[in-house]
PDB file of the backbone (N, CA, C, O) and the ligand in Angstrom, with CONECT records:
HET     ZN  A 101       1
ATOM      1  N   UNK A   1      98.319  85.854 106.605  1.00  0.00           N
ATOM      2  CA  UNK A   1      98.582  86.386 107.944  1.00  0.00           C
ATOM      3  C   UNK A   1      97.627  85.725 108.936  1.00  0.00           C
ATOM      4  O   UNK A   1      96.430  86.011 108.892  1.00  0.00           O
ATOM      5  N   UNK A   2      98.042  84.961 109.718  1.00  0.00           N
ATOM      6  CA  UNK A   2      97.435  84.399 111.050  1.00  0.00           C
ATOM      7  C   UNK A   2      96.608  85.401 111.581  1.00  0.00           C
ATOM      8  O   UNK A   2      96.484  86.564 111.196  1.00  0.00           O
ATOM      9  N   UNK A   3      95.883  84.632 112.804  1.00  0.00           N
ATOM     10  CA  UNK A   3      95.266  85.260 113.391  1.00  0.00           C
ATOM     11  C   UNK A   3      95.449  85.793 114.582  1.00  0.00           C
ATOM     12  O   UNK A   3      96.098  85.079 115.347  1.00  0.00           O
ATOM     13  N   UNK A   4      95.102  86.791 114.990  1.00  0.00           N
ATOM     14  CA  UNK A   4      95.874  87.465 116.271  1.00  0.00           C
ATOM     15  C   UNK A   4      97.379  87.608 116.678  1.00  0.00           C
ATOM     16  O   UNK A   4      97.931  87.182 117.693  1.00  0.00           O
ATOM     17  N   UNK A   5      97.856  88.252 115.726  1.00  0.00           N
ATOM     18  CA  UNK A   5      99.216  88.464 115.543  1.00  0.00           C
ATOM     19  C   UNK A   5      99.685  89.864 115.595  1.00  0.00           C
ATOM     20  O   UNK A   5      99.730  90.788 114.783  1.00  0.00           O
ATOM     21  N   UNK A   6     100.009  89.707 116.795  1.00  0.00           N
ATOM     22  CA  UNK A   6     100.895  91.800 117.076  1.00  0.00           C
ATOM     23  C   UNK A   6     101.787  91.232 116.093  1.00  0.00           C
ATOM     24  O   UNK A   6     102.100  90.054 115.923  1.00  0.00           O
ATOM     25  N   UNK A   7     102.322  92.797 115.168  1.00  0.00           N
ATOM     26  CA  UNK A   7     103.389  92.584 113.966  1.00  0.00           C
ATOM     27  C   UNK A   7     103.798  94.108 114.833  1.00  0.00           C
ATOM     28  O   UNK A   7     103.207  94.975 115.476  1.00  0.00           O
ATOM     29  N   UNK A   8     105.746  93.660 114.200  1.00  0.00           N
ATOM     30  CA  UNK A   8     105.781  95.355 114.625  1.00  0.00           C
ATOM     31  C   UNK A   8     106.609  95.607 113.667  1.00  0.00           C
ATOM     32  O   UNK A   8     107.629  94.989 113.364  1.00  0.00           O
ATOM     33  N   UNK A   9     105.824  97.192 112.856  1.00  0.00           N
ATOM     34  CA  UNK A   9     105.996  97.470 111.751  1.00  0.00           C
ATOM     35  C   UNK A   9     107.132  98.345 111.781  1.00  0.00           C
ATOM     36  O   UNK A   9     107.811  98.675 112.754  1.00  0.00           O
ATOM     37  N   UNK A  10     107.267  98.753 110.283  1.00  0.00           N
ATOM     38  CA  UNK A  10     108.290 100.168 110.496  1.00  0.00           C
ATOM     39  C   UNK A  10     107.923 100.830 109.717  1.00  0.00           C
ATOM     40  O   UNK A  10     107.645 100.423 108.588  1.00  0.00           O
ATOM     41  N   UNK A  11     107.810 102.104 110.112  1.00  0.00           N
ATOM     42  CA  UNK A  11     106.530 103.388 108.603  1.00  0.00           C
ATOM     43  C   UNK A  11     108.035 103.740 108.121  1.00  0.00           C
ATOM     44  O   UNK A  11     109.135 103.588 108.652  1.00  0.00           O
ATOM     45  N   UNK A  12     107.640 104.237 106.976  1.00  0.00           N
ATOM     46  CA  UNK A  12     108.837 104.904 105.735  1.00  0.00           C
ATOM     47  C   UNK A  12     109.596 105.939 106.517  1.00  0.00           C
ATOM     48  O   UNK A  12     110.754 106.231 106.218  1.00  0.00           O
ATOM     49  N   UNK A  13     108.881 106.558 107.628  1.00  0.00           N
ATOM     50  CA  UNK A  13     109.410 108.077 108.431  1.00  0.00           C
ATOM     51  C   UNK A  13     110.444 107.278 109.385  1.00  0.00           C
ATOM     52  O   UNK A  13     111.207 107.956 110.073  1.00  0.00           O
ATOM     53  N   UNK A  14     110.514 105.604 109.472  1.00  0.00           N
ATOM     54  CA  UNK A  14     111.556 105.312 110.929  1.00  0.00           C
ATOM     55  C   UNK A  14     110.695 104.938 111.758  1.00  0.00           C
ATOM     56  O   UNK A  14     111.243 104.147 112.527  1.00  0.00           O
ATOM     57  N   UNK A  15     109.729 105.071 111.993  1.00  0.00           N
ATOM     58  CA  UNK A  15     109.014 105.168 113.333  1.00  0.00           C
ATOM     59  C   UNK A  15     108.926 103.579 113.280  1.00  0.00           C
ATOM     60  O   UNK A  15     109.053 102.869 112.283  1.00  0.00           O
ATOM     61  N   UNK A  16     108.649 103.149 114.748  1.00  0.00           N
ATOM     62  CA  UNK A  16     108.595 101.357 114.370  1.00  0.00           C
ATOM     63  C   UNK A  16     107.373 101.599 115.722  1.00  0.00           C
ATOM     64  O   UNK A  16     107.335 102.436 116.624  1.00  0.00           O
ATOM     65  N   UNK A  17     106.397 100.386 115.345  1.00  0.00           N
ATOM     66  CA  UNK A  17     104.900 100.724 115.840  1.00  0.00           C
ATOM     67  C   UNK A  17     104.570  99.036 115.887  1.00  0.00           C
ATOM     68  O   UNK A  17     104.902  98.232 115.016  1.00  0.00           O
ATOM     69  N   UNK A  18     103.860  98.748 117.086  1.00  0.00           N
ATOM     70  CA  UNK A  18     103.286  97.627 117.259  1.00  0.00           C
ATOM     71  C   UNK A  18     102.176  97.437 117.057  1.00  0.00           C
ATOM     72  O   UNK A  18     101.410  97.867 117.919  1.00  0.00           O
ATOM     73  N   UNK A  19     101.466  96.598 115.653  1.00  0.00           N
ATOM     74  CA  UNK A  19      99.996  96.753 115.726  1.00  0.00           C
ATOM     75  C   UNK A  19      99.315  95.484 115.691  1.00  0.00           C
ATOM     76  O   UNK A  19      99.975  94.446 115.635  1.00  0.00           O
ATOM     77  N   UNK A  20      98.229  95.472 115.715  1.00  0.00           N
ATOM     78  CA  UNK A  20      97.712  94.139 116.416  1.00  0.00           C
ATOM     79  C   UNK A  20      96.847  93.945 114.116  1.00  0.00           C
ATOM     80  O   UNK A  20      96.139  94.622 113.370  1.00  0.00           O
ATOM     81  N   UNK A  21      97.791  92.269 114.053  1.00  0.00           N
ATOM     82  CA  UNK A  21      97.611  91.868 112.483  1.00  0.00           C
ATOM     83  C   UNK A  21      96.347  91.779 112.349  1.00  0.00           C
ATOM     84  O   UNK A  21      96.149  91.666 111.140  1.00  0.00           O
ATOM     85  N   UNK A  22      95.078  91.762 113.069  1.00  0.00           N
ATOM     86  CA  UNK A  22      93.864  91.409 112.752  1.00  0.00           C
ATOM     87  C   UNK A  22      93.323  92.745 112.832  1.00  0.00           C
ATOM     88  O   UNK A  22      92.111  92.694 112.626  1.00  0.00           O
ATOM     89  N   UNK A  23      93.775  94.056 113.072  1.00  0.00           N
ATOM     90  CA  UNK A  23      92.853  94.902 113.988  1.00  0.00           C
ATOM     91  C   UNK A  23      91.523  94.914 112.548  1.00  0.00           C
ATOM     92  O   UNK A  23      91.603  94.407 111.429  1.00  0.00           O
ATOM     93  N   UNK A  24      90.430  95.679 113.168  1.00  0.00           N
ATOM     94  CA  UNK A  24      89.131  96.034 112.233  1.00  0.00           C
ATOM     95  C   UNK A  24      88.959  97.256 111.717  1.00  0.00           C
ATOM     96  O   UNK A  24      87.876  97.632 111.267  1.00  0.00           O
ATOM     97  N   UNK A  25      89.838  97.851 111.737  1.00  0.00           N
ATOM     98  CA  UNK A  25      90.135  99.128 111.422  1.00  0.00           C
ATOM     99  C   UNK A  25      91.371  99.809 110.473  1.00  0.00           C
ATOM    100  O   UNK A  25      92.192  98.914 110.272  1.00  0.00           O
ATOM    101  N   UNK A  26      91.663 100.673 110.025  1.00  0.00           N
ATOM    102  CA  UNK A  26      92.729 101.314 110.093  1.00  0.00           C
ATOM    103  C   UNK A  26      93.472 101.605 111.094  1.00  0.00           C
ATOM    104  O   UNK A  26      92.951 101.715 112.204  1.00  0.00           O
ATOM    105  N   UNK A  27      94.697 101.771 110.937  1.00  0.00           N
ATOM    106  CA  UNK A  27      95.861 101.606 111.765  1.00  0.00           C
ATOM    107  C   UNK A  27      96.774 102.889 111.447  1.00  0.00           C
ATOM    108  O   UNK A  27      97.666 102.387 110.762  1.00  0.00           O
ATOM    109  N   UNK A  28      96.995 103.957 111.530  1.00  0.00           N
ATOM    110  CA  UNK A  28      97.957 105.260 111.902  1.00  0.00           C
ATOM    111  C   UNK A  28      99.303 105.421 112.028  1.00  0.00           C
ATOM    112  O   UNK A  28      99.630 105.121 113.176  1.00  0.00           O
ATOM    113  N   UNK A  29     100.066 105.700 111.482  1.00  0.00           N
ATOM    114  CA  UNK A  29     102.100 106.268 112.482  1.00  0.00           C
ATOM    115  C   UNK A  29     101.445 107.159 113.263  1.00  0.00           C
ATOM    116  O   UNK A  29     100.813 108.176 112.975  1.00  0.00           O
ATOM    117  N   UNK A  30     101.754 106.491 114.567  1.00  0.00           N
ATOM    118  CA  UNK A  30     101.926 107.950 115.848  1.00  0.00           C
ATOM    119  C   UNK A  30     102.647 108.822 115.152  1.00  0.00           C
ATOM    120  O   UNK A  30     102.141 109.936 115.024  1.00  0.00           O
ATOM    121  N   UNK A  31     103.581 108.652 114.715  1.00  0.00           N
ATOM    122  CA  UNK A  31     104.717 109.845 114.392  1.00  0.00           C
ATOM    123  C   UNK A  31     103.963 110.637 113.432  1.00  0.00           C
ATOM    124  O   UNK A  31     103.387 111.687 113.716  1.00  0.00           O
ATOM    125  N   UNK A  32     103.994 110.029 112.152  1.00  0.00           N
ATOM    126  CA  UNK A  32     103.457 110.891 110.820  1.00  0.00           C
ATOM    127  C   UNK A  32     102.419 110.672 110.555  1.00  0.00           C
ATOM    128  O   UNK A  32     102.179 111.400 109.592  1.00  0.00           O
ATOM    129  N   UNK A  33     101.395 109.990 110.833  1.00  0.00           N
ATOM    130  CA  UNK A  33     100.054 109.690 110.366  1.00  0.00           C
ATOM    131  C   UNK A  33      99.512 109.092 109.207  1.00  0.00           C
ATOM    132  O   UNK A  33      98.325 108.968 108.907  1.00  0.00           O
ATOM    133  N   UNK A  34     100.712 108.668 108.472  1.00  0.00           N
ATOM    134  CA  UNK A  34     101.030 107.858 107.459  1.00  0.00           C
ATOM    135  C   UNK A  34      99.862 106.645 107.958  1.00  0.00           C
ATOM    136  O   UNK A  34      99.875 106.300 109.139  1.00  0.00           O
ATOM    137  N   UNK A  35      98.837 106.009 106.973  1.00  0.00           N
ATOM    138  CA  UNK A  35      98.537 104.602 107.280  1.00  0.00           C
ATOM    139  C   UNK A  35      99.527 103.489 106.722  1.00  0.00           C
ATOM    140  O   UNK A  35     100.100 103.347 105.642  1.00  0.00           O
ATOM    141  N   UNK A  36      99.484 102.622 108.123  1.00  0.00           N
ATOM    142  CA  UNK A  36     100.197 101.849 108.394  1.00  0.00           C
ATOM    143  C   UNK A  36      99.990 100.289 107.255  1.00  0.00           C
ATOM    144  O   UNK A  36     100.767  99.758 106.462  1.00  0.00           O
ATOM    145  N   UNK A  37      98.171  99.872 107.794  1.00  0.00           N
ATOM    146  CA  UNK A  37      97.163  99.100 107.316  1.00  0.00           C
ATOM    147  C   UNK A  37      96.019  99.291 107.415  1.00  0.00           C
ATOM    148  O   UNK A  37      95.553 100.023 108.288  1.00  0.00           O
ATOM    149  N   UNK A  38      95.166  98.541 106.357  1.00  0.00           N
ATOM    150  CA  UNK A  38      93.843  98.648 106.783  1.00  0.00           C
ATOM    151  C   UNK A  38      93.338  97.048 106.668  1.00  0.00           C
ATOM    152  O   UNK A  38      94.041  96.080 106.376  1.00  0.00           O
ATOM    153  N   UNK A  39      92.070  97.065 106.949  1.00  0.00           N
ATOM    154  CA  UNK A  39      91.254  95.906 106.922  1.00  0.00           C
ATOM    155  C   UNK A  39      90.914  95.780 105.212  1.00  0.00           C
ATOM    156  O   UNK A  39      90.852  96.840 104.588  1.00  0.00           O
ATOM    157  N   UNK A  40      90.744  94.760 104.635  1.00  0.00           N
ATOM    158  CA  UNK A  40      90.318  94.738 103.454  1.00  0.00           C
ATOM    159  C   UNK A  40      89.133  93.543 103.351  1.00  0.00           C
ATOM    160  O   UNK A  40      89.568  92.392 103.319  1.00  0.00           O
ATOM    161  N   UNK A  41      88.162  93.662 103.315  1.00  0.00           N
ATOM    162  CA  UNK A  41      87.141  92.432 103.396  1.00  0.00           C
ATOM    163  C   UNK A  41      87.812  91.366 104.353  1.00  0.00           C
ATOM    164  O   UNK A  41      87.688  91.864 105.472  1.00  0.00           O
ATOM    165  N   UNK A  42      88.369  90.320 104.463  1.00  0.00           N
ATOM    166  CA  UNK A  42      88.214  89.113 105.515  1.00  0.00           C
ATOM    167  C   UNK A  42      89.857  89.430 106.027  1.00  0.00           C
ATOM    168  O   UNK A  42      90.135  88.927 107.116  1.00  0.00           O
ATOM    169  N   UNK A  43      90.840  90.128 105.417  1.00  0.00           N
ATOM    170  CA  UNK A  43      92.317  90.174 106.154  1.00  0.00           C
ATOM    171  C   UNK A  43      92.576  91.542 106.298  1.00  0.00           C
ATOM    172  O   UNK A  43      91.753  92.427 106.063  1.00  0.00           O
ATOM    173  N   UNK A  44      93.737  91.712 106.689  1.00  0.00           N
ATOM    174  CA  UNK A  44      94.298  92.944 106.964  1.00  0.00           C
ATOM    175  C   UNK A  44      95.719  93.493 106.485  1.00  0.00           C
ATOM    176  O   UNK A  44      96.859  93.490 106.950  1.00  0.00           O
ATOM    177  N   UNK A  45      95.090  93.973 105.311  1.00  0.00           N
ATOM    178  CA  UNK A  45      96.323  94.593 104.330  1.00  0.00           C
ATOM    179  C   UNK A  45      97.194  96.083 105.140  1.00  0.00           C
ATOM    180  O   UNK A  45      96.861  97.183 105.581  1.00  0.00           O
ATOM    181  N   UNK A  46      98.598  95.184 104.960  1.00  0.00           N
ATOM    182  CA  UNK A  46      99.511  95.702 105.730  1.00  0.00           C
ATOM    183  C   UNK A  46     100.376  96.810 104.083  1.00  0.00           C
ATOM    184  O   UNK A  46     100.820  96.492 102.980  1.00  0.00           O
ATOM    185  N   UNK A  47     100.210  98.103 104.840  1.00  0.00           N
ATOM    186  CA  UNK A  47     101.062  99.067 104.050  1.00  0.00           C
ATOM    187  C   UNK A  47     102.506  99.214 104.354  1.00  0.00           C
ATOM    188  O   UNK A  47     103.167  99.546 103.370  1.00  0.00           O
ATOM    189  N   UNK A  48     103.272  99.030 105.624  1.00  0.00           N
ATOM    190  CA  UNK A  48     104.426  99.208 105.965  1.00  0.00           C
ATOM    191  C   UNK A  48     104.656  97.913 106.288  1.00  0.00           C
ATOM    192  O   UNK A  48     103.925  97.045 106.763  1.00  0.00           O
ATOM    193  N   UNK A  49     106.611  97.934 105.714  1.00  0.00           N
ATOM    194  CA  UNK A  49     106.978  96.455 106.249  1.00  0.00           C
ATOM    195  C   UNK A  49     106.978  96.421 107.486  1.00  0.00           C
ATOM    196  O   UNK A  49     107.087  97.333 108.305  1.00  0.00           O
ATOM    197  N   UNK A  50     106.763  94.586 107.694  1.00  0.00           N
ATOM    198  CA  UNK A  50     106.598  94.374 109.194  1.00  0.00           C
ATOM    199  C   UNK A  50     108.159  93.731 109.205  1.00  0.00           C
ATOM    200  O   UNK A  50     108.728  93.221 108.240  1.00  0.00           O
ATOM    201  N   UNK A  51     108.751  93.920 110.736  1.00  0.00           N
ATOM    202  CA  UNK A  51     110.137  94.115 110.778  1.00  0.00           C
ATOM    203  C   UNK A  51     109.705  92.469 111.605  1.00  0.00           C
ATOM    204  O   UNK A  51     110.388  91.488 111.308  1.00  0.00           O
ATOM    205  N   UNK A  52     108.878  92.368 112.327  1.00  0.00           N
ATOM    206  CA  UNK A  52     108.865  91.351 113.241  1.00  0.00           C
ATOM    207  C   UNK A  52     107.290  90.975 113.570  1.00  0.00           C
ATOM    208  O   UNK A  52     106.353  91.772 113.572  1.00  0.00           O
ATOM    209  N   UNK A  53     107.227  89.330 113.892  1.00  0.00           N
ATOM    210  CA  UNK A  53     106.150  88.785 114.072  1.00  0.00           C
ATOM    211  C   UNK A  53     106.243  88.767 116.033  1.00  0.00           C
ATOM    212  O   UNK A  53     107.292  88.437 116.587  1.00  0.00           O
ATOM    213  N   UNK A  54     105.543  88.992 116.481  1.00  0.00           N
ATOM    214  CA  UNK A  54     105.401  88.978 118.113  1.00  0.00           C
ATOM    215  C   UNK A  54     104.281  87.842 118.104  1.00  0.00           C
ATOM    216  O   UNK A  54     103.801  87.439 119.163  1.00  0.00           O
TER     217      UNK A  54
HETATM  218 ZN    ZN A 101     105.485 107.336 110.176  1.00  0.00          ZN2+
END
């Protein structure tokens, strides 16, 4: 996964969420609170498929 890449995901609940591919953090569903991704040492492991690269 590149660097600085909004992905926009889709959580298991439907909800579709724009998150930024590098963030340093964990990442949330507004809707359900489901995590989305987290950071894992140097990348950012994505839990929900990403529907689209922005
Ligand atoms: Zn959700």
């Amino acid at each position: 996964m590149g660097k600085s890449k909004f992905l926009r995901v889709k959580c298991k609940c439907g909800n579709e969420q724009i998150i930024f591919g590098n963030a340093t953090s964990a990442v949330k569903c507004l809707v359900c609170n489901t995590e989305l991704g987290r950071p894992t040492g140097s990348r950012f492991e994505l839990h929900a498929k990403a529907v689209q690269v922005l």
